[in-house]
PDB file of N, CA, C and O in Angstrom:
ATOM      1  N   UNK A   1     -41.459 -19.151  -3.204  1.00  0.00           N
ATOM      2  CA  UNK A   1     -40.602 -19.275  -4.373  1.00  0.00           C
ATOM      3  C   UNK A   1     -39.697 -18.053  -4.461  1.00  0.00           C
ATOM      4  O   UNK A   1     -40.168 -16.929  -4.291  1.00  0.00           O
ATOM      5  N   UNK A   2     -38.572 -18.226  -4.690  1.00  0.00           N
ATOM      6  CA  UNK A   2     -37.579 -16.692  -4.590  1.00  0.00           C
ATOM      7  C   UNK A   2     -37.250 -16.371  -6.582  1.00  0.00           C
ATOM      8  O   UNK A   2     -37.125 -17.018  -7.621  1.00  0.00           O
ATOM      9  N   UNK A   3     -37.243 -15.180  -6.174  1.00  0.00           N
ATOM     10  CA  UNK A   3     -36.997 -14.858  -7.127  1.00  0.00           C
ATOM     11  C   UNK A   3     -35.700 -14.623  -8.053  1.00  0.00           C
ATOM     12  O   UNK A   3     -34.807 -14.115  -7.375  1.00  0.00           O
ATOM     13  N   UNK A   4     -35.419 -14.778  -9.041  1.00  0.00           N
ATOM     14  CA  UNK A   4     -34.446 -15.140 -10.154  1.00  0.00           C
ATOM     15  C   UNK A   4     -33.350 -13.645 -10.408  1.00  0.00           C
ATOM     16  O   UNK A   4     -33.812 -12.641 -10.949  1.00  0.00           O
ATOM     17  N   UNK A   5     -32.230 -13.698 -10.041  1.00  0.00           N
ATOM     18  CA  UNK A   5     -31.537 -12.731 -10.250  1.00  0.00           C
ATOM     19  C   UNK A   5     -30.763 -12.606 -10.877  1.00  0.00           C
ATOM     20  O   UNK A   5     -29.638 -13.054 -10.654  1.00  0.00           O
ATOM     21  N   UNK A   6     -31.212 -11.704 -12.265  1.00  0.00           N
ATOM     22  CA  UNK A   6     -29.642 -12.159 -13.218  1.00  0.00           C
ATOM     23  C   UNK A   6     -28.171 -11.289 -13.216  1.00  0.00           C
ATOM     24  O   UNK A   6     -28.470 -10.118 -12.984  1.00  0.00           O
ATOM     25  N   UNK A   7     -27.207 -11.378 -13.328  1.00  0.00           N
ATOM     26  CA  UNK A   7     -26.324 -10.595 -13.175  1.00  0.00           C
ATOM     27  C   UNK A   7     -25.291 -10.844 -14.273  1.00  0.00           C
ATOM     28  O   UNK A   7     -25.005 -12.011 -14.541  1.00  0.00           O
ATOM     29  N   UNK A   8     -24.609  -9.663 -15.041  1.00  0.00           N
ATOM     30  CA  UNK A   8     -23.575  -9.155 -15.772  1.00  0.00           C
ATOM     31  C   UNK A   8     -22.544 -10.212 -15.622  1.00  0.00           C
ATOM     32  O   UNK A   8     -22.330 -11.226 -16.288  1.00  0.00           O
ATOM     33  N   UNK A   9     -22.063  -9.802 -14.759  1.00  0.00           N
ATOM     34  CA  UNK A   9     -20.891 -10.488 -14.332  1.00  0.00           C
ATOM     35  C   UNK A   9     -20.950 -10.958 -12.838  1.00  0.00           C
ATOM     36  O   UNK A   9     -21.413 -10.244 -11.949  1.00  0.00           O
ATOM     37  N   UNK A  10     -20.350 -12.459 -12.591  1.00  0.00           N
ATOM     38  CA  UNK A  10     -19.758 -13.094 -11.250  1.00  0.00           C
ATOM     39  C   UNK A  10     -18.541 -12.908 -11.302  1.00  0.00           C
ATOM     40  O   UNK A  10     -17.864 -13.223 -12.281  1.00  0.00           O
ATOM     41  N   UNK A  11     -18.049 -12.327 -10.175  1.00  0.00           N
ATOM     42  CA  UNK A  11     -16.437 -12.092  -9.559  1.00  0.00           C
ATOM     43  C   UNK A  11     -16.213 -13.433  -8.567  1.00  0.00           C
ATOM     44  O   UNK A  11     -17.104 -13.707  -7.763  1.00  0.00           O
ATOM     45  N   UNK A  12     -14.885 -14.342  -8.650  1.00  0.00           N
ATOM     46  CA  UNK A  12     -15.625 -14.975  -7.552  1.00  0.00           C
ATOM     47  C   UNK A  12     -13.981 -14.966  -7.031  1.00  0.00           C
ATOM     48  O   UNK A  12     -12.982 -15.176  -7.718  1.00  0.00           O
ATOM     49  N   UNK A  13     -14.076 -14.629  -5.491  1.00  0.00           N
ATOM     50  CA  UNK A  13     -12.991 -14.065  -4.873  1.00  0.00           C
ATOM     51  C   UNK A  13     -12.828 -12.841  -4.165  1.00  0.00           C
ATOM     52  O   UNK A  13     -11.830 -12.441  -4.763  1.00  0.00           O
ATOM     53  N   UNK A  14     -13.127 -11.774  -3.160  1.00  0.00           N
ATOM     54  CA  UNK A  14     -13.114 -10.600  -2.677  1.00  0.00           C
ATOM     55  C   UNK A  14     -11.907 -10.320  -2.541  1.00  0.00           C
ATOM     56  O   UNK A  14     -11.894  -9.184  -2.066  1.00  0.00           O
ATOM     57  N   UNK A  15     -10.559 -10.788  -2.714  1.00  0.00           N
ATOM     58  CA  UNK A  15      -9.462 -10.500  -2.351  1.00  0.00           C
ATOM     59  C   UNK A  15      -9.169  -8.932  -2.823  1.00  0.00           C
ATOM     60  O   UNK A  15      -9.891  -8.042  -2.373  1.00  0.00           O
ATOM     61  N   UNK A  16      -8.240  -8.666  -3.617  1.00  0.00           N
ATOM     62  CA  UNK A  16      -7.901  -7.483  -3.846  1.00  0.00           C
ATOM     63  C   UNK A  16      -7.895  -7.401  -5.631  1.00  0.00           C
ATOM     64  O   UNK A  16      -7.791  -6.295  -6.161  1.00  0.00           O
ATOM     65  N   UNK A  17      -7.943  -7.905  -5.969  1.00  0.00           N
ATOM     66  CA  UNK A  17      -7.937  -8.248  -7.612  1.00  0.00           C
ATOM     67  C   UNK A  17      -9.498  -8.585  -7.753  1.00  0.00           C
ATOM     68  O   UNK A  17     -10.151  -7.892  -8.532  1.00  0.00           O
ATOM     69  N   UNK A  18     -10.182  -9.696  -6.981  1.00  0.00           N
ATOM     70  CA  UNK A  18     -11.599  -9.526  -7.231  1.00  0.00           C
ATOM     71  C   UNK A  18     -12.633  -8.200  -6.551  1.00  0.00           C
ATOM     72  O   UNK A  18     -13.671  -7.700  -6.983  1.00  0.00           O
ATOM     73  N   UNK A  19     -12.025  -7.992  -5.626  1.00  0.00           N
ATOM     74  CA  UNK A  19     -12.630  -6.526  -5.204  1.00  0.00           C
ATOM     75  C   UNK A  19     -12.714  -5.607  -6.262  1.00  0.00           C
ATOM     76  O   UNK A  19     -13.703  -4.968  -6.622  1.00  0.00           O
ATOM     77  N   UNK A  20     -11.503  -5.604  -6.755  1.00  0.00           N
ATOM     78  CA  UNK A  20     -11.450  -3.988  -7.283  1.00  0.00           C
ATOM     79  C   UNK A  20     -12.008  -4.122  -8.885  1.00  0.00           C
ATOM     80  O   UNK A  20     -12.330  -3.265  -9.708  1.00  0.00           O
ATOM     81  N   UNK A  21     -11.968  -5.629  -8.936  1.00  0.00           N
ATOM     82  CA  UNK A  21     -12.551  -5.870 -10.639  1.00  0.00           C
ATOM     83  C   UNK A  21     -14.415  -5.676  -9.884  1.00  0.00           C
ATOM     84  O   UNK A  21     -14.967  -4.649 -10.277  1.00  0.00           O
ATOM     85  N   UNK A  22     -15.000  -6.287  -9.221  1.00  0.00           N
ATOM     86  CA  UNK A  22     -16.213  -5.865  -8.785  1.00  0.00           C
ATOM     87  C   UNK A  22     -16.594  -4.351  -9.137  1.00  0.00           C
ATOM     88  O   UNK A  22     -17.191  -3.924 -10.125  1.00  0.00           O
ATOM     89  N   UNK A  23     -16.107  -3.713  -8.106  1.00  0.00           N
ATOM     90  CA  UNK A  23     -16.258  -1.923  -8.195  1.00  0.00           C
ATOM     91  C   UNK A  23     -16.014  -1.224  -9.540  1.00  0.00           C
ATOM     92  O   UNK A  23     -16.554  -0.168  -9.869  1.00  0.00           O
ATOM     93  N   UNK A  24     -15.187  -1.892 -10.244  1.00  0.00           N
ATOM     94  CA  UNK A  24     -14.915  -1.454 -11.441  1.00  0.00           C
ATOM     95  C   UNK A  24     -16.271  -1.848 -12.322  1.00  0.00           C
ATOM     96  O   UNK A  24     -16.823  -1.030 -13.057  1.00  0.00           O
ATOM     97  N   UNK A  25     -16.723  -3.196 -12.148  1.00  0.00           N
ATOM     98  CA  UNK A  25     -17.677  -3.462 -12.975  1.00  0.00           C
ATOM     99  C   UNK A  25     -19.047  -2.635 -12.897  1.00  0.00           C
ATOM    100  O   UNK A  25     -19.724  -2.060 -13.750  1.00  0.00           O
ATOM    101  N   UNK A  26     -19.202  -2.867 -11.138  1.00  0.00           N
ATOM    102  CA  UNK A  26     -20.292  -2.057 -10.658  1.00  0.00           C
ATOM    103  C   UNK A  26     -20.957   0.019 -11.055  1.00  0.00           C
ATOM    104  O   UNK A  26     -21.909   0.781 -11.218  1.00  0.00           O
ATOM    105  N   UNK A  27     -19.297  -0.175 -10.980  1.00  0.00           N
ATOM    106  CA  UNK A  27     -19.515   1.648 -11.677  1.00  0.00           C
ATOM    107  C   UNK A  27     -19.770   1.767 -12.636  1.00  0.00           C
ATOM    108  O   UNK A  27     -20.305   2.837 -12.925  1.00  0.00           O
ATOM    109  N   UNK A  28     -19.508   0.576 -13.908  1.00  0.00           N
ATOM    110  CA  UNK A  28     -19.963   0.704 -15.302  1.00  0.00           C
ATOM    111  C   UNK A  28     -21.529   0.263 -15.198  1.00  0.00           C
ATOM    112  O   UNK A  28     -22.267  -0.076 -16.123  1.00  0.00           O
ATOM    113  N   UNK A  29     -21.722   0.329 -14.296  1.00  0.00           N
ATOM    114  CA  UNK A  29     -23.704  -0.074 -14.138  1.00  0.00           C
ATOM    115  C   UNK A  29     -23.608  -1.472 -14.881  1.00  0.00           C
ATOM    116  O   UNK A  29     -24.325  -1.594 -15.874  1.00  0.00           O
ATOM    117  N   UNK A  30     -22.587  -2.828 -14.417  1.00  0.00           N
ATOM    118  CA  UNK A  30     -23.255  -3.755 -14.802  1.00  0.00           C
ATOM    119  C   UNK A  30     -23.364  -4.685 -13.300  1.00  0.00           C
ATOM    120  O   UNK A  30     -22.494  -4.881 -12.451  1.00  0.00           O
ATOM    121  N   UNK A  31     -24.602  -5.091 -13.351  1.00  0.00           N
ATOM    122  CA  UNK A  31     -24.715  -5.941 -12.414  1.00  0.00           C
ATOM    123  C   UNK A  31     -23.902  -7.421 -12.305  1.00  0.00           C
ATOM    124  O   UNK A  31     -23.736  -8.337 -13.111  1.00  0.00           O
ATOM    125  N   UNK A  32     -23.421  -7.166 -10.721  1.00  0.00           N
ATOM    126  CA  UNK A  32     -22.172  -7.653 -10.601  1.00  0.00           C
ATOM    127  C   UNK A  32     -22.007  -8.496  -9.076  1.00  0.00           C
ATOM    128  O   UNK A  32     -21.588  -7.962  -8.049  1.00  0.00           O
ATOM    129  N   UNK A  33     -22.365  -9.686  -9.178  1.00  0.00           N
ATOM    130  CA  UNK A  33     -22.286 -10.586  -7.791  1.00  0.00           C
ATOM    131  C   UNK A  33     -20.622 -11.183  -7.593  1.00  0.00           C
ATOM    132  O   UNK A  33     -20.022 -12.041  -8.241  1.00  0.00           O
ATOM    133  N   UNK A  34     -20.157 -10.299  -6.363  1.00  0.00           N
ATOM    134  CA  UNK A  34     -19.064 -10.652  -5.700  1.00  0.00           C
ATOM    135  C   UNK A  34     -19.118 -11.979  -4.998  1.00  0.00           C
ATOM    136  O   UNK A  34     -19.996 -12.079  -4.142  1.00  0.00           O
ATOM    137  N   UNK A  35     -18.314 -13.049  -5.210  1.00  0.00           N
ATOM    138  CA  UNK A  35     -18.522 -14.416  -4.068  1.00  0.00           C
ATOM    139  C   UNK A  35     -17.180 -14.301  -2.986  1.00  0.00           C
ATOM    140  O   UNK A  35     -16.053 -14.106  -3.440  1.00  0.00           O
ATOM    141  N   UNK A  36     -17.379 -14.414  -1.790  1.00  0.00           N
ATOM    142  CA  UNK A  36     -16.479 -14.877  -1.215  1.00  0.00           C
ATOM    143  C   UNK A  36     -16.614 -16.030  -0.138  1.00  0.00           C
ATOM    144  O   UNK A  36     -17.513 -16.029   0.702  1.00  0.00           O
ATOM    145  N   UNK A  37     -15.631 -17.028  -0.235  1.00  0.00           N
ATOM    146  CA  UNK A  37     -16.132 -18.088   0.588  1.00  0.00           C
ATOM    147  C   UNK A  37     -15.771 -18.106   2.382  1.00  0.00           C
ATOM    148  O   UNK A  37     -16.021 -19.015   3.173  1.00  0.00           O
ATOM    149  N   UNK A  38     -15.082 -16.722   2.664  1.00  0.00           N
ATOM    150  CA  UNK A  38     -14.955 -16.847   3.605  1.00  0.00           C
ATOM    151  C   UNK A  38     -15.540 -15.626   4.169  1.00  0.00           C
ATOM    152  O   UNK A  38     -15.429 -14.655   3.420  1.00  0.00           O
ATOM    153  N   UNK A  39     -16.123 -15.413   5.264  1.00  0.00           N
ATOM    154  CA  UNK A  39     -16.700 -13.948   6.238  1.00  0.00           C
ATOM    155  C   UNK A  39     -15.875 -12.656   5.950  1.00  0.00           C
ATOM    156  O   UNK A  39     -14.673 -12.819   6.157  1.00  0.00           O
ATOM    157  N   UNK A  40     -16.200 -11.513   5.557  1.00  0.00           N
ATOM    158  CA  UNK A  40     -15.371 -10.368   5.503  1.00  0.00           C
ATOM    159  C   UNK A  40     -15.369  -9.614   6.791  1.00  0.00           C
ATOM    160  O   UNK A  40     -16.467  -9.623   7.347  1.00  0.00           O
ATOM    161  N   UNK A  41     -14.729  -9.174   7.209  1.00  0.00           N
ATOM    162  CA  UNK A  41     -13.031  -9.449   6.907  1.00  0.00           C
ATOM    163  C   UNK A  41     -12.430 -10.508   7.827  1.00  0.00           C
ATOM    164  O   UNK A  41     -12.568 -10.521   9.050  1.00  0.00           O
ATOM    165  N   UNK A  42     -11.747 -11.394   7.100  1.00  0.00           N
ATOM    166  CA  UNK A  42     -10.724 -12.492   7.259  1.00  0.00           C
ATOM    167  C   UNK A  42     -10.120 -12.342   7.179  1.00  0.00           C
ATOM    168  O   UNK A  42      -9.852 -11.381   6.457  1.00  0.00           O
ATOM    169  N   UNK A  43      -8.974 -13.168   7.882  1.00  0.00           N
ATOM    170  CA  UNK A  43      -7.087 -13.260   7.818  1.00  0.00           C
ATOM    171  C   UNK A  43      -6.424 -13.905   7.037  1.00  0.00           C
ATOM    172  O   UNK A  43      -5.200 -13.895   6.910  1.00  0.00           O
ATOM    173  N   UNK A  44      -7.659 -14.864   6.129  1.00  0.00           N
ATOM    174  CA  UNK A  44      -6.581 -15.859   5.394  1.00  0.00           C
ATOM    175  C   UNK A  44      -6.333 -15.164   3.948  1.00  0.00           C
ATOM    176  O   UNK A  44      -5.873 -15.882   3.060  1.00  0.00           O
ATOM    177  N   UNK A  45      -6.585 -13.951   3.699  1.00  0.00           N
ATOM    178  CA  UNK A  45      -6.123 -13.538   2.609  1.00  0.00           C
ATOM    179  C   UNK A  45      -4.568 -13.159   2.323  1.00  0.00           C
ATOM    180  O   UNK A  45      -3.861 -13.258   3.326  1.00  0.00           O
ATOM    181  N   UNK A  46      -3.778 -12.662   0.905  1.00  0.00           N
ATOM    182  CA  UNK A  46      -2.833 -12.326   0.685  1.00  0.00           C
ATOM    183  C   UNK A  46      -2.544 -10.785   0.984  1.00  0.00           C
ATOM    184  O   UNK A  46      -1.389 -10.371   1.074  1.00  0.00           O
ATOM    185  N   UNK A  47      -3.561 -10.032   1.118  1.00  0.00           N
ATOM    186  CA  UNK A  47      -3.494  -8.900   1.381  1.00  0.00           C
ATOM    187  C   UNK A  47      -3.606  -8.556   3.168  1.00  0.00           C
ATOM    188  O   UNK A  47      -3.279  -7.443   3.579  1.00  0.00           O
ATOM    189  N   UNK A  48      -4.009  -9.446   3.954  1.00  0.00           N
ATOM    190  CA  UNK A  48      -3.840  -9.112   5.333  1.00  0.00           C
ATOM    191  C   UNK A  48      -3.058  -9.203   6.040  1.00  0.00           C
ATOM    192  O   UNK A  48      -2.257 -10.137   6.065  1.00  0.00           O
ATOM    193  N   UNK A  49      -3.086  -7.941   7.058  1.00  0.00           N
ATOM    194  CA  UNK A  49      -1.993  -7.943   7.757  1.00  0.00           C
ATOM    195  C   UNK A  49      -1.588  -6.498   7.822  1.00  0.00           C
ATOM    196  O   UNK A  49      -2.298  -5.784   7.114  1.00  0.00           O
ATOM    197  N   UNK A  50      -0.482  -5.769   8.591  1.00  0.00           N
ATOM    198  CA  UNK A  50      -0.322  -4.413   8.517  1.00  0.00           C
ATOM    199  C   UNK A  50       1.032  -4.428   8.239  1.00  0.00           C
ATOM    200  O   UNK A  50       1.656  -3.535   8.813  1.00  0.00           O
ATOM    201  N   UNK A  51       1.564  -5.036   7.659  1.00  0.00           N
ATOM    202  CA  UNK A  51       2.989  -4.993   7.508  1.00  0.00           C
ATOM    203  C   UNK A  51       3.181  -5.460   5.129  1.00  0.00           C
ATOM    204  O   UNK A  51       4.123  -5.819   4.423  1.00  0.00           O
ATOM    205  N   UNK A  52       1.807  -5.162   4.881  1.00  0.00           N
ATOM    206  CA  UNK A  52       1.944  -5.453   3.244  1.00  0.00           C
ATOM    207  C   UNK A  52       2.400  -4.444   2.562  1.00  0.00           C
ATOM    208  O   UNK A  52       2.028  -3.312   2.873  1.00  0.00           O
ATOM    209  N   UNK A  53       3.298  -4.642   1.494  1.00  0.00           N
ATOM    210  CA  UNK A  53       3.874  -3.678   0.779  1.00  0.00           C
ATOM    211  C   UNK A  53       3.060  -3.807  -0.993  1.00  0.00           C
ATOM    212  O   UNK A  53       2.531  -4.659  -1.706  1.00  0.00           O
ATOM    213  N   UNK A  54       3.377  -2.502  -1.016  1.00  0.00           N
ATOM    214  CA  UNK A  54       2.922  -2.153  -2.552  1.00  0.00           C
ATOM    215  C   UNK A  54       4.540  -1.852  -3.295  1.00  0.00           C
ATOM    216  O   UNK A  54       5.414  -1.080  -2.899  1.00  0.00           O
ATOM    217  N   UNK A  55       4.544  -2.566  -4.230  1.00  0.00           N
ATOM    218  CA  UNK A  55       5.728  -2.617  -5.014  1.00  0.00           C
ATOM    219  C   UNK A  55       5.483  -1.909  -6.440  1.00  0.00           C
ATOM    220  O   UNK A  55       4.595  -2.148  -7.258  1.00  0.00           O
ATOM    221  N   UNK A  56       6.394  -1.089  -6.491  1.00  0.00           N
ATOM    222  CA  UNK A  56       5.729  -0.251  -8.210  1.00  0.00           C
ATOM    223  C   UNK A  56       6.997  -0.881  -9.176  1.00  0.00           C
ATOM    224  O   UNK A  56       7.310  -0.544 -10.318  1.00  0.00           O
ATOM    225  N   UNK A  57       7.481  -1.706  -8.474  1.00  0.00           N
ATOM    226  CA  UNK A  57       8.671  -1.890  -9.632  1.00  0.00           C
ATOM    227  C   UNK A  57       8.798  -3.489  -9.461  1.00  0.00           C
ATOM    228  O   UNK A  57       8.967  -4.155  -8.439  1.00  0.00           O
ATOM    229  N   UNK A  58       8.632  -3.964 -11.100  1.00  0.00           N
ATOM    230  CA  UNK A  58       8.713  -5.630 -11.253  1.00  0.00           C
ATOM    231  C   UNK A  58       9.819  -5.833 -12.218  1.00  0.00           C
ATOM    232  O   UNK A  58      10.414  -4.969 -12.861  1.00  0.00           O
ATOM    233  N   UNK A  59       9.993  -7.081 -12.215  1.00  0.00           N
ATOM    234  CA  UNK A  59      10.718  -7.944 -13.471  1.00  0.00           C
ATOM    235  C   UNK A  59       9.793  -7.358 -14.642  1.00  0.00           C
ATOM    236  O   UNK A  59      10.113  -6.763 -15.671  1.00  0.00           O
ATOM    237  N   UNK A  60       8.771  -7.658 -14.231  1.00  0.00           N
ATOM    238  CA  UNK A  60       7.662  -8.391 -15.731  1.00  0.00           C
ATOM    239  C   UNK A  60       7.112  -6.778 -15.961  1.00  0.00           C
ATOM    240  O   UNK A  60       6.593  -6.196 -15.008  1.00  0.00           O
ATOM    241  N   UNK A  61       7.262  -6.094 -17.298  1.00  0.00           N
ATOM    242  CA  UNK A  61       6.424  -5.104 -17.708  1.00  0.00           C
ATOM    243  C   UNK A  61       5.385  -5.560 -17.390  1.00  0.00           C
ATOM    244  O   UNK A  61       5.268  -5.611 -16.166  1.00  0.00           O
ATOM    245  N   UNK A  62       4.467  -5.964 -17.991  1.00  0.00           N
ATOM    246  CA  UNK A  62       2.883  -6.051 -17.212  1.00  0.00           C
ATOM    247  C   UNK A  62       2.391  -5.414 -16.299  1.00  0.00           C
ATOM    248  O   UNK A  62       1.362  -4.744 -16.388  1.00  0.00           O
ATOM    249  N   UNK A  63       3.071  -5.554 -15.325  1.00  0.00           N
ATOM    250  CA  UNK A  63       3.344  -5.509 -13.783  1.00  0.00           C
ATOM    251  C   UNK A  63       3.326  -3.834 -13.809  1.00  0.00           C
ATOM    252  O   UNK A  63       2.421  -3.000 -13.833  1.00  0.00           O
ATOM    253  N   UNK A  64       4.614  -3.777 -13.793  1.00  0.00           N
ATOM    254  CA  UNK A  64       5.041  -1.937 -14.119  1.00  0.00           C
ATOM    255  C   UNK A  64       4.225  -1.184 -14.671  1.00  0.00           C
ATOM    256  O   UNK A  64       4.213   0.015 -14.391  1.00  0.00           O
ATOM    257  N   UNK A  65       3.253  -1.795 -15.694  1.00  0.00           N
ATOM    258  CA  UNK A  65       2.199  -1.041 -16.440  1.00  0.00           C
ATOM    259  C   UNK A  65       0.883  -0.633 -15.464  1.00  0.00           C
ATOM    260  O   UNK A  65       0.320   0.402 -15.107  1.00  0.00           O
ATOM    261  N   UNK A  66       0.746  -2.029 -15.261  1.00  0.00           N
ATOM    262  CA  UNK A  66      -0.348  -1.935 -14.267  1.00  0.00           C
ATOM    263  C   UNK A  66      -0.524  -1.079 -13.122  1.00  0.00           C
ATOM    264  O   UNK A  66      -1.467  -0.380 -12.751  1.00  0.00           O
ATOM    265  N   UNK A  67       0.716  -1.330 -12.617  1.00  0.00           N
ATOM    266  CA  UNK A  67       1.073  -0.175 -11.008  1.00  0.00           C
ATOM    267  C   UNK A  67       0.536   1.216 -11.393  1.00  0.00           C
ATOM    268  O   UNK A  67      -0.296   1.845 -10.738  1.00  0.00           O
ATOM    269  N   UNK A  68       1.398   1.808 -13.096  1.00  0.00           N
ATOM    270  CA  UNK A  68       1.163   3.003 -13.158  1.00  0.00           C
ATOM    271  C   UNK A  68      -0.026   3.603 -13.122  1.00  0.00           C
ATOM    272  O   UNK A  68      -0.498   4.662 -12.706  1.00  0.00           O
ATOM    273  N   UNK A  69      -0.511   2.287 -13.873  1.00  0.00           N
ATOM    274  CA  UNK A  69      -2.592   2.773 -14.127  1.00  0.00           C
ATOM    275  C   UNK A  69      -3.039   2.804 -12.995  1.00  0.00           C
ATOM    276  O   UNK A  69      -4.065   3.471 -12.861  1.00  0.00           O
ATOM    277  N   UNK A  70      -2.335   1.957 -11.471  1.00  0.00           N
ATOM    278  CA  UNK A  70      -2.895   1.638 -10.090  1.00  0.00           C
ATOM    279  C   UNK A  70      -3.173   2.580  -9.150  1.00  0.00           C
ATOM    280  O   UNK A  70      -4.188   2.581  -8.453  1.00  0.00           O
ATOM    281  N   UNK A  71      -2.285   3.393  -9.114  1.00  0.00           N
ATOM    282  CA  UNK A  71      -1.750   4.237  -8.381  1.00  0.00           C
ATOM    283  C   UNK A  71      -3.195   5.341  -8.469  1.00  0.00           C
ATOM    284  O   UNK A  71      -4.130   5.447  -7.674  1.00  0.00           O
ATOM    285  N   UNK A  72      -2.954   5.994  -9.623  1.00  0.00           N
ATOM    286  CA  UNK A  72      -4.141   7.029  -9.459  1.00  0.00           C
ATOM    287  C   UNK A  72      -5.663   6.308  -9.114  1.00  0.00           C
ATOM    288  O   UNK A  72      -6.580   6.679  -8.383  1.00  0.00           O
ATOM    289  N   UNK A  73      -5.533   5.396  -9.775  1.00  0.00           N
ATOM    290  CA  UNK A  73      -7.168   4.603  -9.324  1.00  0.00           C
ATOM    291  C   UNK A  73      -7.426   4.743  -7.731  1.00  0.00           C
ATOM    292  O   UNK A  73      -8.494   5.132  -7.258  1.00  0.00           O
ATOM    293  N   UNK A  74      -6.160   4.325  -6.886  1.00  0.00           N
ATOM    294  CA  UNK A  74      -6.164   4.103  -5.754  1.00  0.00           C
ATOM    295  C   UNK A  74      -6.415   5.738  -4.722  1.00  0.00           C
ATOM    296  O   UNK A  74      -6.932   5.866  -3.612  1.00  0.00           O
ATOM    297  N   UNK A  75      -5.842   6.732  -5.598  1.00  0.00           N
ATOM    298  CA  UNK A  75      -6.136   8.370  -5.225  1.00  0.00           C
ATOM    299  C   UNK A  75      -7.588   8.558  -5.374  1.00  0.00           C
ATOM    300  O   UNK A  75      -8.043   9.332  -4.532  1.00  0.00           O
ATOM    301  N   UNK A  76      -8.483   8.054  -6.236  1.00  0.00           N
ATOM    302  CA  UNK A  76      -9.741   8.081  -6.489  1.00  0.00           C
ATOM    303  C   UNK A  76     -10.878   7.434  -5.513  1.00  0.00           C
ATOM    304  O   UNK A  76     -11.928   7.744  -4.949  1.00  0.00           O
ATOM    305  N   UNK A  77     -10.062   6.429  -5.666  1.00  0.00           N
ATOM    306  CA  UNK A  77     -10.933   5.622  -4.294  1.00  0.00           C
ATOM    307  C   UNK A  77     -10.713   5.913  -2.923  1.00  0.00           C
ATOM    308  O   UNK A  77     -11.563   5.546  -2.111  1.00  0.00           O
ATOM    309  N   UNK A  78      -9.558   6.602  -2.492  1.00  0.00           N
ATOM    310  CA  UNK A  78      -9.502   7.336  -1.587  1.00  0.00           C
ATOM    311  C   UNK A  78     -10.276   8.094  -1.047  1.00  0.00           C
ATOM    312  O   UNK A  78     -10.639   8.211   0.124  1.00  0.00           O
ATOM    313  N   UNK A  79     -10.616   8.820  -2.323  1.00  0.00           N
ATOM    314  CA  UNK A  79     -11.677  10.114  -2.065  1.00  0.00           C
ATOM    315  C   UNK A  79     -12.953   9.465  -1.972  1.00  0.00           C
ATOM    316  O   UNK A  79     -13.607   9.484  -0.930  1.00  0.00           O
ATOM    317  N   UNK A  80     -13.342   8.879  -3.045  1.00  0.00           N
ATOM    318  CA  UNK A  80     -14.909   8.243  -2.845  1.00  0.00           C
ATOM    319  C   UNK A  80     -14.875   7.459  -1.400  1.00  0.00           C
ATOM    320  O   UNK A  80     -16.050   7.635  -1.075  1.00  0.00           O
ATOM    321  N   UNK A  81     -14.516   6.995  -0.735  1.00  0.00           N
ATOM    322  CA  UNK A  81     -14.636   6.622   0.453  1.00  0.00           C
ATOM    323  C   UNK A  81     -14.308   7.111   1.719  1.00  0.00           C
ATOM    324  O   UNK A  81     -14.324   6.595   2.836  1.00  0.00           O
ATOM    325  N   UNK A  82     -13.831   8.865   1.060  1.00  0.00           N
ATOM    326  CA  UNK A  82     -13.028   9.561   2.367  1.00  0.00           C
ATOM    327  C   UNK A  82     -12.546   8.351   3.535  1.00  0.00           C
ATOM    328  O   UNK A  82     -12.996   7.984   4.621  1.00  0.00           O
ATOM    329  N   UNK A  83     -11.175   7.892   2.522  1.00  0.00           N
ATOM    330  CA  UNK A  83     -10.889   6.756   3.249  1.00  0.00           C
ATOM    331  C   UNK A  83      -8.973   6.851   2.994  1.00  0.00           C
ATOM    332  O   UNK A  83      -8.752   7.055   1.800  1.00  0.00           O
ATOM    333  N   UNK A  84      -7.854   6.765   3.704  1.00  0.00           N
ATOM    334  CA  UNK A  84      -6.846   6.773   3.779  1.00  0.00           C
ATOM    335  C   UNK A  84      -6.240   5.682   3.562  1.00  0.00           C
ATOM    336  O   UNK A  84      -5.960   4.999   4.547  1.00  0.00           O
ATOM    337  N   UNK A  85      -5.957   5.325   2.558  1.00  0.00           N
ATOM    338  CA  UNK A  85      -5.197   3.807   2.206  1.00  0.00           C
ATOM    339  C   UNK A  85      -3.871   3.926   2.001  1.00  0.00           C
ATOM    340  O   UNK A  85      -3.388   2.798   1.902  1.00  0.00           O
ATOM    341  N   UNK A  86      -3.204   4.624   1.911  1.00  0.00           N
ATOM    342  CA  UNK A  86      -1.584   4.623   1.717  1.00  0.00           C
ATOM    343  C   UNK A  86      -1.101   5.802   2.912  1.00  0.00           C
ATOM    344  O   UNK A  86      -1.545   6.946   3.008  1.00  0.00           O
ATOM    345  N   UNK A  87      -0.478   5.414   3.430  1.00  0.00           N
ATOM    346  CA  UNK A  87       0.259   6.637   4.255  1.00  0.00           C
ATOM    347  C   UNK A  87       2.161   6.803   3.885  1.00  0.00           C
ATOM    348  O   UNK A  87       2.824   7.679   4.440  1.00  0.00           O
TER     349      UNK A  87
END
């Protein structure tokens, strides 16, 4: 018989919007099951590929808001993963 696992929150999607809402959740210590329906790492996402751009400038405020809050998040996670994501 397996046992029963409850969790906070389901993310369901690993892309780049469900990734980073995961990690976000996970650091607030709530337990947090990521789904993805395809093997990591895959090609059929919107984010793959080596030729993707990060855009800091939209039509839609939203957008523009978001980038600004993005940006440093993305300096942070850099470091926690001694990992180079923007060159």
């Amino acid at each position: 018989m397996s046992a029963v696992v409850e969790y906070d929150c389901i993310v369901v999607g690993a892309g780049i919007e469900g990734s980073a809402s995961a990690y976000h959740l996970a650091k607030k210590k709530q337990r947090t099951l990521l789904l993805e329906q395809f093997g990591l790492p895959h090609t059929r996402g919107s984010s793959h590929g080596q030729s993707r751009i990060t855009r800091f400038s939209y039509r839609q405020k939203h957008y523009m808001q978001m980038m600004e809050e993005a940006f440093p998040l993305w300096s942070v996670l850099e470091k926690e993963t001694k990992t180079t994501l923007f060159r």
